[in-house]
Backbone as ProteinMPNN parsed JSONL, in Angstrom:
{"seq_chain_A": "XXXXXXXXXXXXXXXXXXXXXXXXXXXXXXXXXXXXXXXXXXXXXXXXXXXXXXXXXXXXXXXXXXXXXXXXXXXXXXXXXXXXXXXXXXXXXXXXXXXXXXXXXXXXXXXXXXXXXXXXXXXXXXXXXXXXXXXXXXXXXXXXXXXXXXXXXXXXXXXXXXXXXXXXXXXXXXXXXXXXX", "coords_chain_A": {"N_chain_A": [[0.852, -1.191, 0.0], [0.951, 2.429, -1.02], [1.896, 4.909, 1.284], [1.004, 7.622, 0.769], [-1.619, 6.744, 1.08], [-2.195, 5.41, 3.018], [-1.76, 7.966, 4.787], [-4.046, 8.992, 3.802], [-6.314, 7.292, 5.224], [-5.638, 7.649, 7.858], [-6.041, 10.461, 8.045], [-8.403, 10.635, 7.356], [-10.186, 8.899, 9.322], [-9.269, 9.87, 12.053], [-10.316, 12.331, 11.895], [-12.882, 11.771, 12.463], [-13.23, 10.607, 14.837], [-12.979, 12.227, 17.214], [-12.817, 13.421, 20.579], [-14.47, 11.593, 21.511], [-16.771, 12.33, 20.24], [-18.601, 12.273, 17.295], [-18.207, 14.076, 14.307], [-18.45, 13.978, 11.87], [-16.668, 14.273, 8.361], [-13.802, 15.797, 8.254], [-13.837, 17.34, 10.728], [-13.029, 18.883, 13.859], [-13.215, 18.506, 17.366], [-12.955, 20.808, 19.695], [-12.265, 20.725, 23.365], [-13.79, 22.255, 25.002], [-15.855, 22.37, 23.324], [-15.565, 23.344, 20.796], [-16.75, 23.634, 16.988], [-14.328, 22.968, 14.573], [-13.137, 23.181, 11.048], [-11.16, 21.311, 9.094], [-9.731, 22.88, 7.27], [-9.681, 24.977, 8.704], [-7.881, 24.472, 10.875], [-5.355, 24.322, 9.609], [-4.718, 26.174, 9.101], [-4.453, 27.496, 11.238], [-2.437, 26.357, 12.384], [-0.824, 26.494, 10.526], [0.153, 29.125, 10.38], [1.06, 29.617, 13.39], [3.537, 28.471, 12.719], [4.656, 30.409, 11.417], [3.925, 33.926, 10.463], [1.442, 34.534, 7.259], [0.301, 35.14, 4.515], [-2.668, 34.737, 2.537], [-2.304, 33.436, -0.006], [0.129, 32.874, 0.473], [-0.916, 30.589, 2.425], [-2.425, 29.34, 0.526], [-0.471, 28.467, -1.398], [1.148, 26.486, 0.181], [-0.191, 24.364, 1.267], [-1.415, 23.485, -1.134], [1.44, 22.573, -2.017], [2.091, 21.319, 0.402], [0.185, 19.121, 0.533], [0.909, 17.721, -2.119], [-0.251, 18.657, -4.641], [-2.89, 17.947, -4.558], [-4.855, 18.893, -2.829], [-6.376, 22.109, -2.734], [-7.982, 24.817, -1.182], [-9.783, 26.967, -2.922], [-10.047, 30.617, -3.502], [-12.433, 31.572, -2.826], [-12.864, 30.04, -0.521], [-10.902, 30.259, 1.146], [-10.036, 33.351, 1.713], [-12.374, 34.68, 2.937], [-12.649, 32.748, 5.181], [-10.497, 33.727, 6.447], [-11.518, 36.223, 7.506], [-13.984, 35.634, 9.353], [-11.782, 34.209, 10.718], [-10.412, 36.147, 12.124], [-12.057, 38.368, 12.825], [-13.099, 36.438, 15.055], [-11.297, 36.527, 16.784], [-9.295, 34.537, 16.525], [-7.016, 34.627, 14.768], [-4.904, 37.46, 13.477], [-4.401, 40.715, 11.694], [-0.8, 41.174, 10.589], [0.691, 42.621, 9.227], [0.629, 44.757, 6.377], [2.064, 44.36, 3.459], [4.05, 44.852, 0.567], [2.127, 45.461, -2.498], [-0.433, 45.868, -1.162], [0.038, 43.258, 0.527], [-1.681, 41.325, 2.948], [-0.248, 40.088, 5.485], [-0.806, 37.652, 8.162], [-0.985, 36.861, 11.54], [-1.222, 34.295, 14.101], [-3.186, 34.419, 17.066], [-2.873, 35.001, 20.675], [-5.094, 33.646, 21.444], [-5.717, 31.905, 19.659], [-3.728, 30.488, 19.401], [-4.437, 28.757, 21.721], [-6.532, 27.62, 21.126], [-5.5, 25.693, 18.948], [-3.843, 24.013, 20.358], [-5.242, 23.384, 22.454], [-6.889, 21.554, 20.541], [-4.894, 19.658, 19.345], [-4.342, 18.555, 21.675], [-6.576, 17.005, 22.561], [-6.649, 15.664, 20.286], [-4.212, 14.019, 20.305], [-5.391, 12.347, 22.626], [-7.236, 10.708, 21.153], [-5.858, 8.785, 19.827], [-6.059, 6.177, 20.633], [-8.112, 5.092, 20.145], [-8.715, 5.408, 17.547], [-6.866, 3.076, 16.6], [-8.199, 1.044, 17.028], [-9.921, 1.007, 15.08], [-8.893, 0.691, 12.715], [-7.822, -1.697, 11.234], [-10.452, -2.254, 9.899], [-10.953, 0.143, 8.479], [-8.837, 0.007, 6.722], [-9.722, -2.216, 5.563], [-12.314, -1.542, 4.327], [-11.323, 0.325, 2.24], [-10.234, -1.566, 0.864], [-7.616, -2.306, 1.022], [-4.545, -4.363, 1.28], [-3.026, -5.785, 4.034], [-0.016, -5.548, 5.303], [3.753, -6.851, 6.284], [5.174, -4.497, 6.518], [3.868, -2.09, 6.397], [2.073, -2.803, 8.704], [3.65, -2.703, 10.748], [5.045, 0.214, 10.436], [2.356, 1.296, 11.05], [2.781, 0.646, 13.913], [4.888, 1.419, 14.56], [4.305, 4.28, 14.732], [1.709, 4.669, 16.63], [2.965, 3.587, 18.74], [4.968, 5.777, 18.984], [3.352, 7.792, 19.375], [2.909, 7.785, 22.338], [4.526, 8.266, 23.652], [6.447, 9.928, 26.55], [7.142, 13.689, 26.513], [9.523, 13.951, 27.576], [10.763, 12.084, 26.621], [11.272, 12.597, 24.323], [13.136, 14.121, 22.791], [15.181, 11.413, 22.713], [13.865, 9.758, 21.182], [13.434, 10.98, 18.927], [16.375, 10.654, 17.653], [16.465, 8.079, 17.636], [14.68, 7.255, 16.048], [15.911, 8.9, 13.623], [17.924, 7.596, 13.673], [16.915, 4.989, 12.706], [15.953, 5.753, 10.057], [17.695, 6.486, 8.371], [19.211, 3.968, 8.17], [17.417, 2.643, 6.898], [17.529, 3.704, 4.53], [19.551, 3.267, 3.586], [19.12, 0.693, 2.133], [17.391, 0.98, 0.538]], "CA_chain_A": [[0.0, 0.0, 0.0], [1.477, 3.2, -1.006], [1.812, 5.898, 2.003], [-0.447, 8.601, 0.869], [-3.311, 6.386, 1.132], [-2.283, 5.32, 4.581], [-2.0, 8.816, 5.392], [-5.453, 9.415, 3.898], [-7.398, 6.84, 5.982], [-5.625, 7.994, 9.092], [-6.449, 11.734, 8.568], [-9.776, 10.27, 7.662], [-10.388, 8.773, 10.507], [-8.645, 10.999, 13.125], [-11.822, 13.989, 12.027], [-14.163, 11.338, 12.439], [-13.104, 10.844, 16.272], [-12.527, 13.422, 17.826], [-12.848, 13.98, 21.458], [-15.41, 10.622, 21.379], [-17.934, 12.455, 19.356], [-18.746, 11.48, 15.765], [-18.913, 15.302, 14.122], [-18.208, 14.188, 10.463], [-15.621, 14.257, 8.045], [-13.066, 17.0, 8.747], [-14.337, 18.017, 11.602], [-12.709, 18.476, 15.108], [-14.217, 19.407, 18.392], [-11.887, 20.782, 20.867], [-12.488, 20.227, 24.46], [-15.036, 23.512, 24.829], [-17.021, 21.951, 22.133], [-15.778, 24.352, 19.548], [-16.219, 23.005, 16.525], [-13.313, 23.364, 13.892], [-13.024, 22.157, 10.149], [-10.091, 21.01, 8.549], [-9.071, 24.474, 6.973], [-9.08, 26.142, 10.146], [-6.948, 23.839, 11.753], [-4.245, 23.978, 9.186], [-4.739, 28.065, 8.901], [-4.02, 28.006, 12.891], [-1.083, 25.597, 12.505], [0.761, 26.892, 9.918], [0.134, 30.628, 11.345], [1.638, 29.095, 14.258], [4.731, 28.203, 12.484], [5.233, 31.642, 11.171], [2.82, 34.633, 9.711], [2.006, 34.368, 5.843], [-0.661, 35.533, 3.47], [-3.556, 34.246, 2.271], [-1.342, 33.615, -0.869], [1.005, 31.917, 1.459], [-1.261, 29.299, 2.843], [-2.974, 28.386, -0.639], [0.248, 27.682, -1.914], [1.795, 25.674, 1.363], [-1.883, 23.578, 1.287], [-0.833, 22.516, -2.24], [2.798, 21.81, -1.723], [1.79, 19.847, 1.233], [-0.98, 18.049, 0.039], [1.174, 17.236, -3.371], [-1.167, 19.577, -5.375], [-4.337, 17.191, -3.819], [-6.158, 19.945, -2.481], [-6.285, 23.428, -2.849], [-9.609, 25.301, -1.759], [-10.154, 28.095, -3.426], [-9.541, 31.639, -2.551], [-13.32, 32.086, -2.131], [-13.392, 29.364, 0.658], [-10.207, 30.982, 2.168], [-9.923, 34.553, 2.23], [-14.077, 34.34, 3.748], [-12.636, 32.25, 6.284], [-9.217, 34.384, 7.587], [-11.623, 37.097, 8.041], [-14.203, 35.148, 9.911], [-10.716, 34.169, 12.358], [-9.571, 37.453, 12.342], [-13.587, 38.61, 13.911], [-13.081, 35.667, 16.105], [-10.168, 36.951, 17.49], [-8.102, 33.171, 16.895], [-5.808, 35.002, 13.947], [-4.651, 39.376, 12.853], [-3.337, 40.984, 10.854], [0.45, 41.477, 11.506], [1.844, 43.604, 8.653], [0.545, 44.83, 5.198], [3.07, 44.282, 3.016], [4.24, 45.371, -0.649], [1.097, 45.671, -3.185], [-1.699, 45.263, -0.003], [-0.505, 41.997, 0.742], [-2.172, 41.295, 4.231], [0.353, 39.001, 6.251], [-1.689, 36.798, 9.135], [-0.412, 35.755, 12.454], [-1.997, 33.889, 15.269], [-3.399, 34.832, 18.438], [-3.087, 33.4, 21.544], [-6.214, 32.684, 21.69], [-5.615, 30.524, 18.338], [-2.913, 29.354, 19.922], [-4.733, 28.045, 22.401], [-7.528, 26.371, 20.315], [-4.998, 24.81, 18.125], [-2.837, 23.049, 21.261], [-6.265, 22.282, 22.789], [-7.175, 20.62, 19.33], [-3.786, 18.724, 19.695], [-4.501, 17.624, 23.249], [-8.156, 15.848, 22.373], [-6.174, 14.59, 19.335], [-3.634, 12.61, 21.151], [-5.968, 11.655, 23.39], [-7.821, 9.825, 20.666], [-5.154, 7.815, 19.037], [-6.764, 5.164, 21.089], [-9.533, 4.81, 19.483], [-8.242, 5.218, 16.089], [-5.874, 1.796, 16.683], [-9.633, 0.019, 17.08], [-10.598, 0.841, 13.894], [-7.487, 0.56, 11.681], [-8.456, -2.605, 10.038], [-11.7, -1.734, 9.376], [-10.526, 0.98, 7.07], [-7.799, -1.297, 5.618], [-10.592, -3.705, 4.955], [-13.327, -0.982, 3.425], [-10.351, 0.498, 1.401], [-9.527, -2.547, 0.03], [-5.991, -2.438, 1.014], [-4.105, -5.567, 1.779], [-2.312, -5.891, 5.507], [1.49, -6.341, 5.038], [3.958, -6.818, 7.57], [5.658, -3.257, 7.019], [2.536, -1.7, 7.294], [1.567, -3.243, 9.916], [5.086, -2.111, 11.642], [4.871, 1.74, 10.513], [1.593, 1.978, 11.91], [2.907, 0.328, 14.982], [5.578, 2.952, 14.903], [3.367, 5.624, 14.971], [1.264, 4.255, 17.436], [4.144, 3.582, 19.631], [5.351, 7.292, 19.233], [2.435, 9.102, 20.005], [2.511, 7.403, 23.412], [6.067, 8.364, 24.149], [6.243, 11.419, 27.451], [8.202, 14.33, 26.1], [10.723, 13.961, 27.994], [11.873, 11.291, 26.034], [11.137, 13.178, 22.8], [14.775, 14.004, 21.944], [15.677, 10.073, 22.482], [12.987, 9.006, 20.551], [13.69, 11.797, 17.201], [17.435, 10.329, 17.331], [16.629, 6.554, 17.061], [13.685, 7.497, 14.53], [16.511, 9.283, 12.83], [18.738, 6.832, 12.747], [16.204, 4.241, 11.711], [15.273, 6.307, 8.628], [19.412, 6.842, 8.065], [19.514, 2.474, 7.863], [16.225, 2.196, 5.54], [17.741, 4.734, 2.809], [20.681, 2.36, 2.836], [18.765, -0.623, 1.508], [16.541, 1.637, -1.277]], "C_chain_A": [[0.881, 1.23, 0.0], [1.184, 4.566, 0.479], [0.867, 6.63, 2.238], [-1.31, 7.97, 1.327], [-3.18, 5.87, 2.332], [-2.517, 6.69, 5.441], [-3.425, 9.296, 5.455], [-6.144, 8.805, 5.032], [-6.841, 7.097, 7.172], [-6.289, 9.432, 8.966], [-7.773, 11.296, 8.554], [-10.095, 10.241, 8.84], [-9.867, 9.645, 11.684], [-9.486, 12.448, 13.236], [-12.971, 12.856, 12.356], [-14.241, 10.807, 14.559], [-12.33, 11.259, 17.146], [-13.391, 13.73, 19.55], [-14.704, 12.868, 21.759], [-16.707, 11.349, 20.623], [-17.907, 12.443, 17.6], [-19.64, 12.886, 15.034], [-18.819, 15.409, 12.453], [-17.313, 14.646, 9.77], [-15.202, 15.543, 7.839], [-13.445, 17.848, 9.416], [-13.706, 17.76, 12.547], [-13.441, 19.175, 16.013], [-13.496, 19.653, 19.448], [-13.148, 20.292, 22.571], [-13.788, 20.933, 25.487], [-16.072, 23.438, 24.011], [-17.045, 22.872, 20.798], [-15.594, 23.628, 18.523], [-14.952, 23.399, 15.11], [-13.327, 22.612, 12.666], [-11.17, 22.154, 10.03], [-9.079, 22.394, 8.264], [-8.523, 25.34, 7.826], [-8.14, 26.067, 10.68], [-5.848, 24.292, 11.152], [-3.833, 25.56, 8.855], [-3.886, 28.267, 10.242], [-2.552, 27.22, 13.133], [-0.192, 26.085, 11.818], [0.852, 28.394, 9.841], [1.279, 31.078, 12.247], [3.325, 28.875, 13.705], [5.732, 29.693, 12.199], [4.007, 32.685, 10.285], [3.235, 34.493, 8.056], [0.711, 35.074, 5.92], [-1.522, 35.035, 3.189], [-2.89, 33.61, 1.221], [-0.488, 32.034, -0.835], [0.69, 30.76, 1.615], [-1.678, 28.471, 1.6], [-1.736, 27.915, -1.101], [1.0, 26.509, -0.94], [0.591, 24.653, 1.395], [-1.425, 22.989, -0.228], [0.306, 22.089, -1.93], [2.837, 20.756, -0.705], [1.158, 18.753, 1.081], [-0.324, 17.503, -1.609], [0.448, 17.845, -4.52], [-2.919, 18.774, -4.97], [-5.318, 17.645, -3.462], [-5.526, 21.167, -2.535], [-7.205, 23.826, -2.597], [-8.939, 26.176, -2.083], [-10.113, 29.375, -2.975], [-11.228, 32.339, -2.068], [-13.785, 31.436, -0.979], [-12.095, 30.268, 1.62], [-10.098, 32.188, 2.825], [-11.219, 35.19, 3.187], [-13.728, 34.263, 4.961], [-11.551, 32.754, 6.667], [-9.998, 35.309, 7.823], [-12.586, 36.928, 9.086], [-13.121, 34.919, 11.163], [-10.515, 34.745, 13.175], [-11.062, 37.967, 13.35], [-13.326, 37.82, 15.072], [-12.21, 35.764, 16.892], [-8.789, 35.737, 17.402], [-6.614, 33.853, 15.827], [-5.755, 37.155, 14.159], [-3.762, 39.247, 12.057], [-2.124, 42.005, 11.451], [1.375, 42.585, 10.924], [0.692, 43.725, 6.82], [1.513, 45.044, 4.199], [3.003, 44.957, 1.211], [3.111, 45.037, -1.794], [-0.474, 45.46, -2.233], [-1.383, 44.202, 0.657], [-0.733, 41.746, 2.379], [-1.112, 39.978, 4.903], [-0.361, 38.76, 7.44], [-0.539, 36.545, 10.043], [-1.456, 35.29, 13.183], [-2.232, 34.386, 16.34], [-3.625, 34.533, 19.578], [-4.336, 33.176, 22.18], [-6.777, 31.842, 20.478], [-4.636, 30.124, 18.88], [-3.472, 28.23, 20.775], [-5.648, 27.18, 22.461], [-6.483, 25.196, 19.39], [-4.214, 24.027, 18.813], [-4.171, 21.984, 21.593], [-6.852, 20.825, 21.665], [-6.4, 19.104, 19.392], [-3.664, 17.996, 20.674], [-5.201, 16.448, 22.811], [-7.297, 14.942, 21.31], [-5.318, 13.298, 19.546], [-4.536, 11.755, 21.781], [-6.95, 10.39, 22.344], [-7.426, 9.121, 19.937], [-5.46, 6.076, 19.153], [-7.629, 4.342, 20.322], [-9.386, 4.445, 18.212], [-7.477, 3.917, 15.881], [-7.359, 0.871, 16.533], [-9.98, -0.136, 16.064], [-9.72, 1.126, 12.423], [-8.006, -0.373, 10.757], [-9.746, -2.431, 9.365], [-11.477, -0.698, 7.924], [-9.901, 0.2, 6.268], [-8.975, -1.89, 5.024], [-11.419, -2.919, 3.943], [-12.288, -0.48, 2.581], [-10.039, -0.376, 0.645], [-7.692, -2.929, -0.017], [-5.674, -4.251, 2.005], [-3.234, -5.153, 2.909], [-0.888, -6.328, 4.495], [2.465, -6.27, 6.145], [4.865, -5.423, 7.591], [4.572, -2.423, 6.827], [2.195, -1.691, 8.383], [2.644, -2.415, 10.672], [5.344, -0.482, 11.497], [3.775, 1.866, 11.338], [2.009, 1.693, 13.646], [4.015, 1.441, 15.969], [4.715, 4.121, 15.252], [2.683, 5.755, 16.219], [2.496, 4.51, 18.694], [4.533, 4.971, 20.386], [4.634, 8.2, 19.709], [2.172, 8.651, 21.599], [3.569, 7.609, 24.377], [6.113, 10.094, 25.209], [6.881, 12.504, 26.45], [9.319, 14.684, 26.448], [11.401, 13.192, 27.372], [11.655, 11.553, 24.364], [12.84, 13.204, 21.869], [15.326, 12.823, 21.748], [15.449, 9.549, 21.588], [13.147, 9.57, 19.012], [15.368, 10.803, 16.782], [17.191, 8.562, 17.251], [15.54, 6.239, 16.007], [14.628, 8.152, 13.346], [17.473, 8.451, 12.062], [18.381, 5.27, 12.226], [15.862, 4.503, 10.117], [16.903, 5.661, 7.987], [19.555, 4.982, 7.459], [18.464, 2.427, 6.878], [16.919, 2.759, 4.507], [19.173, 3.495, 2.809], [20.586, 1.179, 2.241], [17.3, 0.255, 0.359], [17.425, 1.413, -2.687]], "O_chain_A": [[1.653, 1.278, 0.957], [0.063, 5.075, 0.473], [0.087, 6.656, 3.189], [-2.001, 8.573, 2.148], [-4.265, 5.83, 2.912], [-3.197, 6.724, 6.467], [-4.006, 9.781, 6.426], [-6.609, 9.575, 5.873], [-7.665, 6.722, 8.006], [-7.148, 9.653, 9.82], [-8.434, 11.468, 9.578], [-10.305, 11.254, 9.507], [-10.875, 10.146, 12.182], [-9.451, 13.32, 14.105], [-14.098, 13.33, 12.498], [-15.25, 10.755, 15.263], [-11.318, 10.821, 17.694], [-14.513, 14.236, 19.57], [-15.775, 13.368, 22.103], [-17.7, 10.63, 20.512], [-16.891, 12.682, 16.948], [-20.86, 13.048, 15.006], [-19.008, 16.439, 11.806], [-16.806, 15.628, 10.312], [-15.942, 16.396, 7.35], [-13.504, 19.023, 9.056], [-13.467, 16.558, 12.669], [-14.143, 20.156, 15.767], [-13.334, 18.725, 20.239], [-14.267, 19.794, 22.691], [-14.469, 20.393, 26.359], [-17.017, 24.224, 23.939], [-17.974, 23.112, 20.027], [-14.611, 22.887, 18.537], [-15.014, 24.605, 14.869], [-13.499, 21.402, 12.819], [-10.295, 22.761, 10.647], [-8.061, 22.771, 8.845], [-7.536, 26.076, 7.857], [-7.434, 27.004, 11.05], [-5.06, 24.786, 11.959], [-2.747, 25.945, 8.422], [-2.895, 28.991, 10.343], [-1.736, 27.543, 13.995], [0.988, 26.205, 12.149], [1.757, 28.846, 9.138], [2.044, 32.042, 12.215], [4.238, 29.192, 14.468], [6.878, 29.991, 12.534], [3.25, 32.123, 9.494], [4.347, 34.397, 7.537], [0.138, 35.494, 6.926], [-1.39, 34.112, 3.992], [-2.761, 32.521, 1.779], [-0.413, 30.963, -1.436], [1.401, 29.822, 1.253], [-1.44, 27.268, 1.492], [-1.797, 26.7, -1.288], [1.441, 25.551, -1.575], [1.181, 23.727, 1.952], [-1.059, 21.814, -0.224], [0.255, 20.96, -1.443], [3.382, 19.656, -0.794], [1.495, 17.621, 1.426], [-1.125, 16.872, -2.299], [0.732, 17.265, -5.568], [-3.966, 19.354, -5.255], [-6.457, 17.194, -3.583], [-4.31, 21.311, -2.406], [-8.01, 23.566, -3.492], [-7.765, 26.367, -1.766], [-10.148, 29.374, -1.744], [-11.367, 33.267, -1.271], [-14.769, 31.842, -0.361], [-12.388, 30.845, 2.666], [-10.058, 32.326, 4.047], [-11.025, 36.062, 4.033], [-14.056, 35.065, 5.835], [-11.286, 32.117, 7.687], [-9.421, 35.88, 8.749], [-12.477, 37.783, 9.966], [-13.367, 35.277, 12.315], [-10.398, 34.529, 14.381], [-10.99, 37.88, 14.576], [-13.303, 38.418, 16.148], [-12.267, 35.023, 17.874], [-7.688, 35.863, 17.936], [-5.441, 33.598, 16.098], [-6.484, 37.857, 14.86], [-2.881, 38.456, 11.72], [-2.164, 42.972, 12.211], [2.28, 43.226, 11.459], [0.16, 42.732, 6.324], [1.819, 46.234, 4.123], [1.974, 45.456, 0.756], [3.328, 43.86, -2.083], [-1.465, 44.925, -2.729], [-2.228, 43.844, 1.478], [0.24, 42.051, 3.068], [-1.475, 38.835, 4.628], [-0.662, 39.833, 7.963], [0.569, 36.155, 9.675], [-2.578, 35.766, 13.009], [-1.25, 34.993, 16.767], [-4.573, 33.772, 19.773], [-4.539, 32.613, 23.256], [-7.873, 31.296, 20.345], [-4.666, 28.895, 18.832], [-3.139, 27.05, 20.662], [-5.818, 26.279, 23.282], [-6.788, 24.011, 19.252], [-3.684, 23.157, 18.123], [-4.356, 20.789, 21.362], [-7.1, 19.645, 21.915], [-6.865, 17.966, 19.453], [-3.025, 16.944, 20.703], [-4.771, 15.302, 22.683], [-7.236, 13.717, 21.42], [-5.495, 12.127, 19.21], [-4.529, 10.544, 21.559], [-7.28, 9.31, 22.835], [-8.23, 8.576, 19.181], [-5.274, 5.146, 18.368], [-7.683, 3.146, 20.035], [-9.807, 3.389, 17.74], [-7.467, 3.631, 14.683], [-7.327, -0.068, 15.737], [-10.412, -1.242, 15.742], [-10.048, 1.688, 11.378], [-8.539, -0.058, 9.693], [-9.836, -2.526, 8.141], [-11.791, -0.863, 6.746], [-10.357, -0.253, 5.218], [-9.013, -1.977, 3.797], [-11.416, -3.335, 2.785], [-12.384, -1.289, 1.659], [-9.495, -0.033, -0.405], [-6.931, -3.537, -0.769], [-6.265, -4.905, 2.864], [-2.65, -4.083, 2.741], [-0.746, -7.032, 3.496], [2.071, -5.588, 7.091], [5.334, -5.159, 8.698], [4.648, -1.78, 7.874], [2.001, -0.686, 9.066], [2.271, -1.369, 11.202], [5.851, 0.084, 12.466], [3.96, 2.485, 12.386], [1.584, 2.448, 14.52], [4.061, 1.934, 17.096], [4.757, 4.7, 16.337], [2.898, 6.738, 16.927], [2.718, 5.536, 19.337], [4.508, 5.294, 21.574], [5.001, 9.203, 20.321], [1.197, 9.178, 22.134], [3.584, 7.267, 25.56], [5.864, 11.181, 24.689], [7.164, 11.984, 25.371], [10.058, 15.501, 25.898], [12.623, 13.343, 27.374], [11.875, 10.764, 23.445], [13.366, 12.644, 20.907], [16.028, 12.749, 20.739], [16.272, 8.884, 20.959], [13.027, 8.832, 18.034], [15.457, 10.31, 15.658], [18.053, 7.934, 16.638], [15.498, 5.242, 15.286], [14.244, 8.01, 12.185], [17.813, 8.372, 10.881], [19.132, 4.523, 11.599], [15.593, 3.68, 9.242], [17.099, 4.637, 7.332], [20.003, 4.802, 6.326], [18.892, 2.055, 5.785], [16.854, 2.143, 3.444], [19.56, 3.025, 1.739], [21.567, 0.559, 1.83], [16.5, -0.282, -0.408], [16.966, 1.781, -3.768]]}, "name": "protein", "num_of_chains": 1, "seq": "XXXXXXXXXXXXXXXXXXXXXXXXXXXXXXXXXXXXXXXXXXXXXXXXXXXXXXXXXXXXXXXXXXXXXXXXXXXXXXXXXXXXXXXXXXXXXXXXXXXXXXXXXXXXXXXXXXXXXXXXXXXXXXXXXXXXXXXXXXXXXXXXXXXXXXXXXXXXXXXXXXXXXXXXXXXXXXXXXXXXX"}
């Protein structure tokens, strides 16, 4: 089974339980019951990383997604000003021809950690219904499959204190795979 499509049926699944309620696909519900789509999330995350543009994110949303998705600039620019009302994003700088640069606010910061909390917390759940997808997907089980997701699994269960241990023997696991490609 190629990657992407593992990644799909996890993000799949991972909006579909969220914080034990069942709010439909790309949907999360933080812990306040706010609910959040997909877009938002990834507006407040990669905000979070550093302020950009409206511009900015449509093209970082393709490059990430492999060109896979892109909305549209009438689903986006709608929804940074919607944020911006809501107080979770602002604007940080207008830059050379208008262009409006976005940052976050910490009170998007603090929806998008909370988001991240409930999300760990439901990795649980998501391990229950792994095969299930495999199976409606049509994908065949293999045993490195099986062993990435187990990685994953594994990792999201790891304190952060042992975060730095855990990046350096994930690093130098990768470092041994590229030597047998």
């Amino acid at each position: 089974m190629r990657t992407d499509s593992l990644n799909s049926i996890i993000l799949y699944h991972k909006s579909i339980y969220i914080n034990n309620n069942m709010t439909g696909i790309w949907k999360f519900v933080s812990i306040e019951g706010k609910e959040v789509r997909l877009l938002t999330l990834f507006v407040l995350h990669s905000l979070n990383e550093k302020p950009r543009s409206g511009y900015d994110l449509l093209k970082l949303i393709s490059e990430r997604t492999g060109g896979g998705w892109t909305p549209s600039k009438g689903t986006l620019y709608p929804l940074l000003k919607q944020l911006d009302e809501e107080g979770l994003i602002e604007v940080s700088s207008i830059g050379k021809r208008s262009k409006i640069i976005y940052d976050v606010t910490p009170q998007g910061k603090k929806l998008l950690f909370t988001l991240r909390k409930v999300n760990k917390e439901s990795e649980q759940k998501f391990s229950k219904f792994r095969e299930l997808f495999m199976e409606m997907f049509g994908e065949e089980k293999t045993v490195l499959q099986d062993l990435t997701f187990k990685i994953q699994e594994t990792v999201g269960k790891i304190p952060p204190q042992k975060e730095e241990e855990t990046v350096r023997i994930l690093e130098e696991c990768i470092s041994n795979l590229k030597k047998i490609e």
